[in-house]
C-alpha positions as CSV (number, residue, x, y, z in Angstrom):
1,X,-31.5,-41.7,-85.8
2,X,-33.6,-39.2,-87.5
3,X,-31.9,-37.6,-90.1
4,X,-33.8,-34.3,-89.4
5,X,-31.8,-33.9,-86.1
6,X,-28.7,-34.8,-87.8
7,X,-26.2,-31.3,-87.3
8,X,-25.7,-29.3,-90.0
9,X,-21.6,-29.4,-90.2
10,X,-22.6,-33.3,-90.4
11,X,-24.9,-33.8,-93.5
12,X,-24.4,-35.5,-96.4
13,X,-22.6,-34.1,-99.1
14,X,-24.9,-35.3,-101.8
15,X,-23.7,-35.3,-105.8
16,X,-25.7,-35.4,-108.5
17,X,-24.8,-38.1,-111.3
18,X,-26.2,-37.6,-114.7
19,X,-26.6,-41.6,-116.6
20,X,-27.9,-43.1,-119.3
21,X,-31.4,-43.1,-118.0
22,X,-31.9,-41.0,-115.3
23,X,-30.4,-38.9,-112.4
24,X,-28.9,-41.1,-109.5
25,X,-27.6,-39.2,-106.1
26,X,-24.1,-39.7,-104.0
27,X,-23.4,-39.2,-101.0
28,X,-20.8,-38.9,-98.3
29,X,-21.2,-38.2,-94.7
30,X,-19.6,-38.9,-91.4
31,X,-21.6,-38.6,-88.4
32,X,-20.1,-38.4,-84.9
33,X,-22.4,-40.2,-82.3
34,X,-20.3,-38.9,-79.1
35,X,-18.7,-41.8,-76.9
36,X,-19.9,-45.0,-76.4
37,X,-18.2,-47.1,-74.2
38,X,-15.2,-44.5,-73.4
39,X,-14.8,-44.6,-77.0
40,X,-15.5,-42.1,-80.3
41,X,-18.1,-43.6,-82.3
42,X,-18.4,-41.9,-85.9
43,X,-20.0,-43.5,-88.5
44,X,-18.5,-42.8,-92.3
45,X,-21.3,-43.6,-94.6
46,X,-21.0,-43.8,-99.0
47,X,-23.7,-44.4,-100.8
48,X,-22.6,-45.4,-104.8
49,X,-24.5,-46.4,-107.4
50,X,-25.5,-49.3,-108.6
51,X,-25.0,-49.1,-112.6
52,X,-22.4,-51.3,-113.9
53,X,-20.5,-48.6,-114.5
54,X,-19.9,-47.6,-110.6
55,X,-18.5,-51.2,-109.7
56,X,-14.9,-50.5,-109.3
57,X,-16.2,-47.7,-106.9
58,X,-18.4,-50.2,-105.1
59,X,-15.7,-52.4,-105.1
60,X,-13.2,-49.7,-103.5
61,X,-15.9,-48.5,-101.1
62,X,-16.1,-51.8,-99.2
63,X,-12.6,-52.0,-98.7
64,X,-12.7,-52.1,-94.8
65,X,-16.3,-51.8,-94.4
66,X,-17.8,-52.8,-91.1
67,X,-21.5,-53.1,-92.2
68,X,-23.9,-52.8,-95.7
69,X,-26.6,-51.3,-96.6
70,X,-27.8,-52.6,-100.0
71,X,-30.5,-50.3,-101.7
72,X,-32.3,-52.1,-104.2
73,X,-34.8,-50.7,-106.6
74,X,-38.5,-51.8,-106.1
75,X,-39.5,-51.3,-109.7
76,X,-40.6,-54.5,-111.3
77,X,-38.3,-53.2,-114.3
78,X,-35.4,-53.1,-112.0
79,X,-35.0,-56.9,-110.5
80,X,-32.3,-58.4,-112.7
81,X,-30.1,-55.7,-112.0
82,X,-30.7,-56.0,-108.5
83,X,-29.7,-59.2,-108.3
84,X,-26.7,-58.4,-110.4
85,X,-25.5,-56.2,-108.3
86,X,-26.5,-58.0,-105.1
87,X,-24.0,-61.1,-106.7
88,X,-21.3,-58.7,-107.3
89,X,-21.4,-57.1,-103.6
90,X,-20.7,-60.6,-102.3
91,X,-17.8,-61.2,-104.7
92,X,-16.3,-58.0,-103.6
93,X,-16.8,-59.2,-100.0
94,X,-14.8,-62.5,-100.3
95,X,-12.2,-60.4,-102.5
96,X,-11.9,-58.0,-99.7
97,X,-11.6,-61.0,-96.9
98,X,-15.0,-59.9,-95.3
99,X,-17.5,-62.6,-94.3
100,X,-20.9,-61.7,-95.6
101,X,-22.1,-64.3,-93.3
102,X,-20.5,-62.4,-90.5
103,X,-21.0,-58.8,-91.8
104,X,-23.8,-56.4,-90.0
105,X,-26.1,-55.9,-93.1
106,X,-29.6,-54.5,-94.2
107,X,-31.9,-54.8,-97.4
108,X,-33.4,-51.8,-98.0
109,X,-36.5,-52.0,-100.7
110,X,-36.2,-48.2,-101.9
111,X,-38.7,-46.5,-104.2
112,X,-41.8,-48.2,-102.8
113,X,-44.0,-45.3,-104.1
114,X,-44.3,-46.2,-107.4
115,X,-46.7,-47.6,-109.1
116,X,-44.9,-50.4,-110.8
117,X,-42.8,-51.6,-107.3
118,X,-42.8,-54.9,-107.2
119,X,-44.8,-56.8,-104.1
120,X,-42.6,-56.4,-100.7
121,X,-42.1,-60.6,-100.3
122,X,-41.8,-61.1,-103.7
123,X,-38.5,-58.6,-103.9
124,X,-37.4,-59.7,-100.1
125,X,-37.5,-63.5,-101.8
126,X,-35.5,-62.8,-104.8
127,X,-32.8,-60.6,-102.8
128,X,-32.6,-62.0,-99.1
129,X,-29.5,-63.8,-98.8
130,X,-29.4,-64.7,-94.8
131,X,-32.5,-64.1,-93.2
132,X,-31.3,-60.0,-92.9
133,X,-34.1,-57.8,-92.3
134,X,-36.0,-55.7,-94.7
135,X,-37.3,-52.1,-95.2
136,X,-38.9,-50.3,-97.0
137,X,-37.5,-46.8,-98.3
138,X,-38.7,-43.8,-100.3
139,X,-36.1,-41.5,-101.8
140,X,-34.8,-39.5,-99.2
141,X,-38.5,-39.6,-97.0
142,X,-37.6,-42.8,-95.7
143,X,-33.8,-43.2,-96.6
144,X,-30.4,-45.2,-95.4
145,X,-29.9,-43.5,-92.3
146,X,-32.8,-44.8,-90.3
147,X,-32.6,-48.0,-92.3
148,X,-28.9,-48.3,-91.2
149,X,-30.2,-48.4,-87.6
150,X,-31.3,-52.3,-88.5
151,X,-27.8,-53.3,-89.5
152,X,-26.3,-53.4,-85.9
């Protein structure tokens, strides 16, 4: 899906969050694919965070998720907390009786225009958990949407 032909009446509501040290963006959407099948096919995506202090949404999010995207920051600076929060999305997976094993899921390196991102395999090595496959993302250039097309 490219998210330029996305309708209007289905875009992203995007919010701005304001954090220690810097801006990060939220968004909600649902996006109604038509039928597939005989039946409706709409897709509700949330993107959250991944401060510390946006865990209990995380957590909350997942309930009943059918698939993941995880978004992890390419900057060099940015690894630990990567995996942090790559450890706590699998704890809130078991807690919520979902099978990460099991789970349609994607690793999406974002911010790979900097100058300080850290080397693709290097990043895929410290964060790949079950052979799931990679890409690369840049802000809202090359986002979640068409990166969500790999988790099926």
């Amino acid at each position: 899906m490219n998210p330029r032909t996305v309708p209007t009446n289905q875009k992203a509501r995007v919010v701005s969050l304001a954090t220690e040290t810097d801006r990060t963006l939220s968004s909600t959407s649902c996006l109604d694919l038509g039928t597939v099948r005989g039946f409706k096919t709409r897709f509700h995506l949330y993107t959250v965070p991944g401060q510390v202090f946006y865990e209990a949404s995380r957590k909350l999010i997942l309930q009943g998720a059918d698939g993941v995207v995880f978004v992890a920051d390419s900057q060099k600076t940015a690894g630990r907390e990567s995996r942090e929060t790559m450890e706590n999305l699998m704890e809130h997976l078991k807690e919520h009786n979902l099978n990460f094993t099991t789970i349609p899921y994607v690793l999406q390196l974002n911010k790979r225009d900097l100058p300080n991102a850290m080397a693709v395999p290097e990043l895929t090595k410290q964060l790949q958990k079950k052979g799931e496959p990679g890409f690369g993302g840049v802000g809202f250039r090359i986002g979640v949407i068409r990166n969500a097309e790999g988790s099926g």
